[in-house]
Each structure stands twice: as structure tokens, then as C-alpha cells.
C-alpha positions as CSV (number, residue, x, y, z in Angstrom):
1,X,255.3,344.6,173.5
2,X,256.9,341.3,173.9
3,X,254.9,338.5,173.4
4,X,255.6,335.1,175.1
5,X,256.7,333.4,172.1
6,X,258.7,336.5,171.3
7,X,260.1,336.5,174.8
8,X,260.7,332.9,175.6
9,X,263.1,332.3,172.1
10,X,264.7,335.5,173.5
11,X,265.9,333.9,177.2
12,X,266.7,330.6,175.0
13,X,268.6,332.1,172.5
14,X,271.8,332.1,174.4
15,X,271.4,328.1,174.8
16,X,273.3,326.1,172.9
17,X,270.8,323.2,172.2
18,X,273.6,320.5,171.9
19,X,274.7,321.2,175.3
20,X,271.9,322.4,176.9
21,X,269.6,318.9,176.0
22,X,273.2,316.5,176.3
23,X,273.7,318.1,179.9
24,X,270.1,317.7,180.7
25,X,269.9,314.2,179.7
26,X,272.9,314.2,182.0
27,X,271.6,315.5,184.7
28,X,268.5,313.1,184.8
29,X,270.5,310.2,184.7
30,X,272.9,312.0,187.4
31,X,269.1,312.3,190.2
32,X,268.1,309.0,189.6
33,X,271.4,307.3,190.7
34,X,271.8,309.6,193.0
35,X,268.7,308.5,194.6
36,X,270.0,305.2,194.4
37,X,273.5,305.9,196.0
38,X,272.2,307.4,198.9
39,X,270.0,304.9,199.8
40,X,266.9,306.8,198.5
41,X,267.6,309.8,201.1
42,X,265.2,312.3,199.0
43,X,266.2,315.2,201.0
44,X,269.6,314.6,199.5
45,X,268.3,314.6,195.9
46,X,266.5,317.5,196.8
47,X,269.5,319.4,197.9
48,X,271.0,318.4,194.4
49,X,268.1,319.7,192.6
50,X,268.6,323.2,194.7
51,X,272.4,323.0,193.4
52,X,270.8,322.7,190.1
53,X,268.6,325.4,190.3
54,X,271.6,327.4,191.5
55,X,273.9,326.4,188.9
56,X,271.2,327.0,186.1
57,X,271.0,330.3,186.7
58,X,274.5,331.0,186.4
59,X,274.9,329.0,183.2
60,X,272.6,331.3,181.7
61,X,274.0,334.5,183.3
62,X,277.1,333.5,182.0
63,X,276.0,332.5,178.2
64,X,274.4,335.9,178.1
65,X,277.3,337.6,178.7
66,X,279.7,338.4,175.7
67,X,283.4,336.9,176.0
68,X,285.1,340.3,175.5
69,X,283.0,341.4,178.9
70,X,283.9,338.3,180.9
71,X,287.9,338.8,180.0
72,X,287.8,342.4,181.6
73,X,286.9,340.1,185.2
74,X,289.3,337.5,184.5
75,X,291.7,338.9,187.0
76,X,289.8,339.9,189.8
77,X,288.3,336.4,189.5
78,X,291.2,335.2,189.8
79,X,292.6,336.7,192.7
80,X,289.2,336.3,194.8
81,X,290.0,332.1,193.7
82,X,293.4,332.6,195.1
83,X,292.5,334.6,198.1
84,X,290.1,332.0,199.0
85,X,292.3,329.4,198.8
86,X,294.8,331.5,200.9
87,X,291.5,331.6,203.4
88,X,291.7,328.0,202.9
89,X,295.1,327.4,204.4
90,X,294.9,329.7,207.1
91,X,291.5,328.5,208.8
92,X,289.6,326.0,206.4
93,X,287.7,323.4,207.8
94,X,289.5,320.0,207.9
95,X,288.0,317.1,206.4
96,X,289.3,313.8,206.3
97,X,292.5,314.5,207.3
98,X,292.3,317.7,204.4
99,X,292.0,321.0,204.8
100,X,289.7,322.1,201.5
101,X,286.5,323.7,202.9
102,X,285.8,327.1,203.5
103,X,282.8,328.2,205.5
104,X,280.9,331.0,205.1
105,X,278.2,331.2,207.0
106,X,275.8,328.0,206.5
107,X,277.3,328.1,203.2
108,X,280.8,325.6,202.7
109,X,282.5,325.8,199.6
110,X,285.4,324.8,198.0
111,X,287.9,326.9,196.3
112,X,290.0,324.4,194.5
113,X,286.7,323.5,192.5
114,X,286.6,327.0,191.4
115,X,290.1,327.4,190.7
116,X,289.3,325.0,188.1
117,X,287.4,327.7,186.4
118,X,289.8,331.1,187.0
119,X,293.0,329.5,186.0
120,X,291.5,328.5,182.4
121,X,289.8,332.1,182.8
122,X,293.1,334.4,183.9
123,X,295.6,332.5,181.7
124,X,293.5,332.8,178.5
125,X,293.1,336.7,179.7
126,X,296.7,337.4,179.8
127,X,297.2,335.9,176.7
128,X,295.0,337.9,175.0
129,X,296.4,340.5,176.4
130,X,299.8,339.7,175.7
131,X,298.7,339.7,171.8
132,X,300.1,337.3,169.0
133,X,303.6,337.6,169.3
134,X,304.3,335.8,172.2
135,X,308.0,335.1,173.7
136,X,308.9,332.2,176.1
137,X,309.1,335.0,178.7
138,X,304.8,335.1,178.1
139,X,304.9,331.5,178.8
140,X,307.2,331.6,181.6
141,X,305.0,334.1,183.6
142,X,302.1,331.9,182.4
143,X,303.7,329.3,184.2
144,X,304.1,331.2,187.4
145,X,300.5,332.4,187.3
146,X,299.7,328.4,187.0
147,X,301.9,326.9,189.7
148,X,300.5,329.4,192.9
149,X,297.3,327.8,193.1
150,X,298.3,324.9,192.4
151,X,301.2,324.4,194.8
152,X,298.4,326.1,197.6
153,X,295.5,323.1,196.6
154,X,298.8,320.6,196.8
155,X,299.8,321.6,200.6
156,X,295.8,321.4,201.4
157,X,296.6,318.0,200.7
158,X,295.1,317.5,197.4
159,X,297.9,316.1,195.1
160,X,295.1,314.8,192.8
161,X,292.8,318.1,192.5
162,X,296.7,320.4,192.1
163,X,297.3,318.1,189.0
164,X,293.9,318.5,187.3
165,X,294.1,322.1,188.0
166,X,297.3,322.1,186.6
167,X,296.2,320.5,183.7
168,X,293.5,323.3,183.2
169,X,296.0,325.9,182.8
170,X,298.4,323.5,180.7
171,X,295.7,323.2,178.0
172,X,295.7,327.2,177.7
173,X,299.4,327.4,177.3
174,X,299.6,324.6,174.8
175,X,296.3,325.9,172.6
176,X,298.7,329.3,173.1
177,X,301.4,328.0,171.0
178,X,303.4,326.4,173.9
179,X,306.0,324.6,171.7
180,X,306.8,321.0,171.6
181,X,310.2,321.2,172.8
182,X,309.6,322.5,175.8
183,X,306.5,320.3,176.7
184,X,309.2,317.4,175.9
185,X,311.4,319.4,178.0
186,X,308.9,319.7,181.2
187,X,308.1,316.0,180.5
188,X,312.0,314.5,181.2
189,X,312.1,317.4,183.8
190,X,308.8,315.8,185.7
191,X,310.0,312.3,185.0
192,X,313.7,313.1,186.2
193,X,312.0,314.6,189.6
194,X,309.9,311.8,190.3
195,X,312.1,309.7,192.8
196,X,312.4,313.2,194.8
197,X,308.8,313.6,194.9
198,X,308.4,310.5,196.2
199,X,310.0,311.7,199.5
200,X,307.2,314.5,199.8
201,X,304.3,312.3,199.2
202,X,302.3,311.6,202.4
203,X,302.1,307.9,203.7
204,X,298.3,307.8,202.0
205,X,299.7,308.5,198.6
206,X,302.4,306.3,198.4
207,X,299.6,303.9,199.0
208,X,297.3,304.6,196.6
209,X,300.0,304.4,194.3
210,X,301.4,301.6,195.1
211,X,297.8,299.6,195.1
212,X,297.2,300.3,191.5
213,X,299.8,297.7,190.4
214,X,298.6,295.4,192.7
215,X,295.4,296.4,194.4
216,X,295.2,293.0,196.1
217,X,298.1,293.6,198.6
218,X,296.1,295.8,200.8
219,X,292.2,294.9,200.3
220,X,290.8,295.7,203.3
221,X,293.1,299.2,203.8
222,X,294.6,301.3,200.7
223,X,293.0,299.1,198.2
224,X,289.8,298.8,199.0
225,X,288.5,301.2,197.3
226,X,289.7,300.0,194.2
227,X,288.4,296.6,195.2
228,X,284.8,297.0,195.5
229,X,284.5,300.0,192.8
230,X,285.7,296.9,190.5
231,X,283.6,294.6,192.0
232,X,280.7,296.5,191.4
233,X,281.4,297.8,187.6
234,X,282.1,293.9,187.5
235,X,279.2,292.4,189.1
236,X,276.6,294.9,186.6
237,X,277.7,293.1,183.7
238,X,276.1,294.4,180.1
239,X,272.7,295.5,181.3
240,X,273.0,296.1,184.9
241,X,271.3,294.9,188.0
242,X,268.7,297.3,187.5
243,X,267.9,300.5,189.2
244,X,268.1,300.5,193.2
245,X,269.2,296.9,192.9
246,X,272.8,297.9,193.1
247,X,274.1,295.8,196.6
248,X,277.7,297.1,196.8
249,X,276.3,300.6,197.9
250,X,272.8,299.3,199.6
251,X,275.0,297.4,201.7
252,X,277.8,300.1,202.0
253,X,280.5,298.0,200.7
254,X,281.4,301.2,198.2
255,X,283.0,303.9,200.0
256,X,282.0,307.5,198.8
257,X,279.3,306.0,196.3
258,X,277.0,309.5,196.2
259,X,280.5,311.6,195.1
260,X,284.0,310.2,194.1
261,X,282.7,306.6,193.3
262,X,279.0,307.1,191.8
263,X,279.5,305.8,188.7
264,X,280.6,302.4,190.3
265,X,277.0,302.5,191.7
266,X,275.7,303.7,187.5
267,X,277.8,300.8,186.5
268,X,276.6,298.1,188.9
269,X,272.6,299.3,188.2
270,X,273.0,300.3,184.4
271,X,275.3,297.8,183.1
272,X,277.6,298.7,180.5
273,X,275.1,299.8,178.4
274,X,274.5,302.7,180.7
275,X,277.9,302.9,181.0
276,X,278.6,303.5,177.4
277,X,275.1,305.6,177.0
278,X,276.5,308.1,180.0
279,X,280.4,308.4,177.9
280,X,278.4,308.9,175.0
281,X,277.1,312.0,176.1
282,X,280.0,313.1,177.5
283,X,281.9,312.8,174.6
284,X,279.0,314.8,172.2
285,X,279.5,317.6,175.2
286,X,283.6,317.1,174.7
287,X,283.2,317.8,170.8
288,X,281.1,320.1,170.9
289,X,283.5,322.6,173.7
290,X,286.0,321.6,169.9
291,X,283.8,322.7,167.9
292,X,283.0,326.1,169.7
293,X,286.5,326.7,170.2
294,X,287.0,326.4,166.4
295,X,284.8,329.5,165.8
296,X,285.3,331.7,168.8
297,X,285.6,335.3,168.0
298,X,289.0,336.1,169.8
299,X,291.7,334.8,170.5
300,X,290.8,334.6,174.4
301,X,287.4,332.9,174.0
302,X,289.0,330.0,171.5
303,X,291.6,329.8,174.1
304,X,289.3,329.2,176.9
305,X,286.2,327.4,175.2
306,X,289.4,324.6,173.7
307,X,290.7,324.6,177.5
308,X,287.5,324.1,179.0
309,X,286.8,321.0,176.5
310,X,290.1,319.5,177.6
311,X,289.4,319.5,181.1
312,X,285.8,318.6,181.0
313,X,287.5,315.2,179.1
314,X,290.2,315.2,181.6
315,X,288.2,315.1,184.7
316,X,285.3,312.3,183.2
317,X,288.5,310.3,182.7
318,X,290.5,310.8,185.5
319,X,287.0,309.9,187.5
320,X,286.2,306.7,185.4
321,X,290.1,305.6,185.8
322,X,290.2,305.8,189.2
323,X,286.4,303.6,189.5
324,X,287.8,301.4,186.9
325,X,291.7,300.8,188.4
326,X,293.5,301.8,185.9
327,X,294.5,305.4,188.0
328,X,295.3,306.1,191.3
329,X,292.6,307.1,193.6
330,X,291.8,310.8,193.5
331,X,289.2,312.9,195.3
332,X,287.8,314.1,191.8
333,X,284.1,314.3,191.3
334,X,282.6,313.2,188.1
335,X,280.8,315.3,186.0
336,X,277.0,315.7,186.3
337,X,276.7,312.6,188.4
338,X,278.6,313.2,191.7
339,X,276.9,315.0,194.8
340,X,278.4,318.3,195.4
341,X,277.0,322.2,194.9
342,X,280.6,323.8,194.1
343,X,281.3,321.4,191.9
344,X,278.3,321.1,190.3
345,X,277.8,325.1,189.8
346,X,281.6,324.9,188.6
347,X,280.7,322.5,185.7
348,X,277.6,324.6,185.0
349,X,279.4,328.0,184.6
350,X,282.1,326.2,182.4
351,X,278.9,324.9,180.3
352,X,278.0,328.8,180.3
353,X,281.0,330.2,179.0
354,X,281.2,327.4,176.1
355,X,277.6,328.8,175.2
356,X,278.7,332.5,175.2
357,X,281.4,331.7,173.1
358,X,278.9,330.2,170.6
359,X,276.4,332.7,171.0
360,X,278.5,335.8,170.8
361,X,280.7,334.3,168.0
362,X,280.1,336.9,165.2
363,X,280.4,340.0,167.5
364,X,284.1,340.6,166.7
365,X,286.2,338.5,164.4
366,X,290.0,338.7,164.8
């Protein structure tokens, strides 16, 4: 008979302590200013501690599992991400001019978030599947596997979300042995295409792109976010204004500031200090995804766990770009802080299959 002791190290034991405590630390910093962004609207912060709850339990449901049980779902993951986003396109709810929400029920979710996680998931499957002698016509099916999904999340519109996605299944090629030649290749290719792109963007892009050299020309239309996301990182100086003090979003000068733009509200209360403490964290999260890649058990879990790392990296800094004007303004969420269950669940199963890889790294060694 199991004793509590007994039992409790056994439902902990699949929790990687670096993650689980960095994320946690995260996650407290993420309630408080979220309480503050939302103009201390409790039955909001209550909502995001439900989310928690939610995406808790299938961090651990995931850590439990072993990686060489997860890869036999990869596919049919995948195609239930890629059906939804199909469901998406034909009768989503629009959104701010977007159409990126599916409704099920009193439940709305949204697909391109977890896309984020079956691309990584289905391309590091079909790798290992493909074994160690891979051809370019591996990587060219790869390829096609990537762009479906993302050319569906671009025609949503979601140009920013289609590139970060894309970038999630561009880190499992190139961790697959994707070779520099043709990255260099698909570089001069994107680069050469660019002034045909242009064409396709919507009006609203154009903009957003055009503001980052100057965000000035348009203050009170395309570049206003820009504007008062700087303004308030600006105005919070080394040590902040302190918490619930922050007047850019009390007085709803900062668009979005409980999702897209909450760390503009972090910066303006928390200073740089808390600025600095919050990319800290991130970045012991980031090396540790390294690390666990270094020591997965097969070739599909070091795949996915390196993948994962990247992306975690690529989103906090796509996110603190776009606050800090130095990127073009994208509807991507930042980890642990922003408001959102799909995303937030998201982040917590990617967390979950980082700590399977650790946990189940001496099952099978390849």
C-alpha cells in the first residue's frame, strides 16, 4: 500500500523541477499583471486560473506519457489540427476582420494555436519514420506537410501566426539535417519573391510594415500601437511605476494590454528590472528545452523537444519585438503572460512533452 509520501514523489516524478518551478514563477507574475491589465476584473483572472487548471492537467498527462507512445498519434493529431482549421475557413467565427475562431459549443478555440503543437509533432514523426538516411525527397515532402497549414492560417488572415508556425516546422527540418545550401537557397528564393508578395498583402499589412520604419507617420491609425506600447515600456523606466499604477492601460491608451501587448503593461509597472527578471526565466525555460533535446532517447523526441525550445524562443521574441518596435505588429501572444485558454493549454502541453522527453530519456537509446 502506497503511502502519501510514496505516492505524491510518484505523481511528481514526471516533473521536471527546472521547468515546472521557472513556469510557475511565470505564471504568478503572468495573474498579477493580468489583474492589473484588465483593470482588476477578477472574474477575468479567474477564468485564467480555470485555463491553468486546464492546462496543468494536460502537462502532466502529457509528461507521463512516453515519447515512443505520443509519436504513434502524431498523425491523427495532425489531421484533426488540419481539419479544424479547414472547419475554420469554412464557418469560423470572424473576429476583427479575421476569421480564426472555431466554436464548439460554449467552448471557442483556435486552431492555429494548436497547429503550433502538431506541425513540430507530425514532422518530427515522419522523420523518425523515414529513419537516418534521409534524401532531399524526405525534405521535400516535409516541406509540403509544412506549407498546408500554413498557407490555410495565412488566408484566415493571419500572415504573422502562418510565419511562426512555419518557423515550428522549419526548426524540425533543420535539427533533421536540412542542409545549408538549400536554407541559403530558400533564403534568396523568399527574398527574390518579396516585391510579389507585396501585391497579396492586405491594406492592414502594408501598414504595419511600413510604420516600423517610421511609426510616427500614422500615430493615431497603423502606428499607434507601436506608439503607446513604446511609451509605456518607456515611461516604466528601471524599476517601474509600481503595480496597478501602470496609466497607459488604466486609461486605455494601450490597445490589447490583457493579450498581444501585456508586457507593455509588465514593463510600465515592473520597470526593466521586471523586464529583465521575466527574460530571465524565459531563457532558463529556453536552455533547458537544449538541454533535454541533447539527451532524448530517439531521434523523434530530440527532434521535437530542440523544435519546441526554438519556438518557445521565437514566439517570446517575436512578442517583445513587436511591444518594443523593432517588428511589425503581429497577433502573437506571449508566453505565460497573455490572456488566452488555447494558447495557454498550447504552451502547457509543449512544457509537457519537453518533460516526457526528460523523464522517459533512458527507456530506449538509439
Amino acid at each position: 500500500m502506497l503511502t502519501i509520501k510514496a505516492l505524491r514523489a510518484r505523481l511528481l516524478a514526471p516533473l521536471d523541477p527546472t521547468l515546472f518551478n521557472a513556469s510557475a514563477l511565470l505564471m504568478a507574475m503572468g495573474l498579477v499583471v493580468l489583474y492589473s491589465a484588465t483593470g482588476s476584473d477578477l472574474a477575468k483572472v479567474v477564468s485564467q486560473v480555470r485555463n491553468l487548471g486546464f492546462a496543468f492537467v494536460a502537462m502532466w498527462v502529457i509528461a507521463v506519457i512516453p515519447p515512443h507512445k505520443i509519436q504513434r498519434l502524431v498523425f491523427p493529431v495532425f489531421g484533426v489540427a488540419l481539419i479544424a482549421l479547414v472547419a475554420v475557413a469554412l464557418f469560423g467565427e470572424v473576429s476583427h476582420g479575421a476569421r480564426r475562431w472555431l466554436a464548439l459549443g460554449p467552448i471557442r478555440i483556435q486552431p492555429s494555436e494548436l497547429m503550433k503543437i502538431a506541425l513540430p509533432l507530425a514532422l518530427a514523426g515522419y522523420f523518425e519514420w523515414r529513419g537516418r538516411d534521409l534524401h532531399w525527397a524526405d525534405f521535400l515532402v516535409a516541406g509540403l506537410i509544412l506549407l498546408v497549414p500554413v498557407a490555410l492560417v495565412a488566408r484566415q488572415p493571419d500572415l504573422g501566426t502562418a510565419l511562426l508556425i512555419a518557423s515550428s516546422g522549419f526548426y524540425v527540418l533543420y535539427f533533421a539535417g536540412l542542409s545549408w545550401r538549400v536554407i541559403s537557397g530558400l533564403v534568396l528564393a523568399v527574398l527574390s519573391a518579396l516585391p510579389l508578395v507585396w501585391h497579396f498583402l492586405h491594406d492592414y499589412q502594408k501598414k504595419r510594415i511600413l510604420t516600423l520604419i517610421d511609426p510616427t507617420q500614422d500615430p493615431l491609425g497603423a502606428g499607434y500601437h507601436t506608439l503607446q506600447s513604446m511609451i509605456a515600456l518607456g515611461s516604466g523606466g528601471i524599476f517601474g511605476k509600481g503595480w496597478l499604477q501602470g496609466t497607459q492601460s488604466h486609461l486605455d491608451f494601450l490597445p490589447e494590454h490583457s493579450t498581444d501587448f501585456i508586457f507593455a503593461v509588465f514593463g510600465e509597472e515592473f520597470g526593466l528590472l521586471g523586464e529583465l527578471i521575466f527574460l530571465a526565466l524565459m531563457g532558463v525555460i529556453i536552455a533547458r528545452g537544449f538541454f533535454i533535446a541533447t539527451e532524448g532517447s530517439t531521434p523523434f523526441a530530440r527532434l521535437l523537444a530542440g523544435s519546441l525550445a526554438m519556438t518557445l524562443f521565437t514566439y517570446t521574441f517575436v512578442n517583445v519585438g513587436m511591444v518594443s518596435g523593432i517588428l511589425p505588429v503581429v497577433g502573437v501572444p506571449l508566453p505565460y503572460l497573455s490572456y488566452g485558454g488555447t494558447s495557454l493549454v498550447t504552451l502547457f502541453i509543449s512544457i509537457g512533452l519537453l518533460m516526457s522527453v526528460h523523464h522517459h530519456r533512458r527507456l530506449v537509446k538509439q
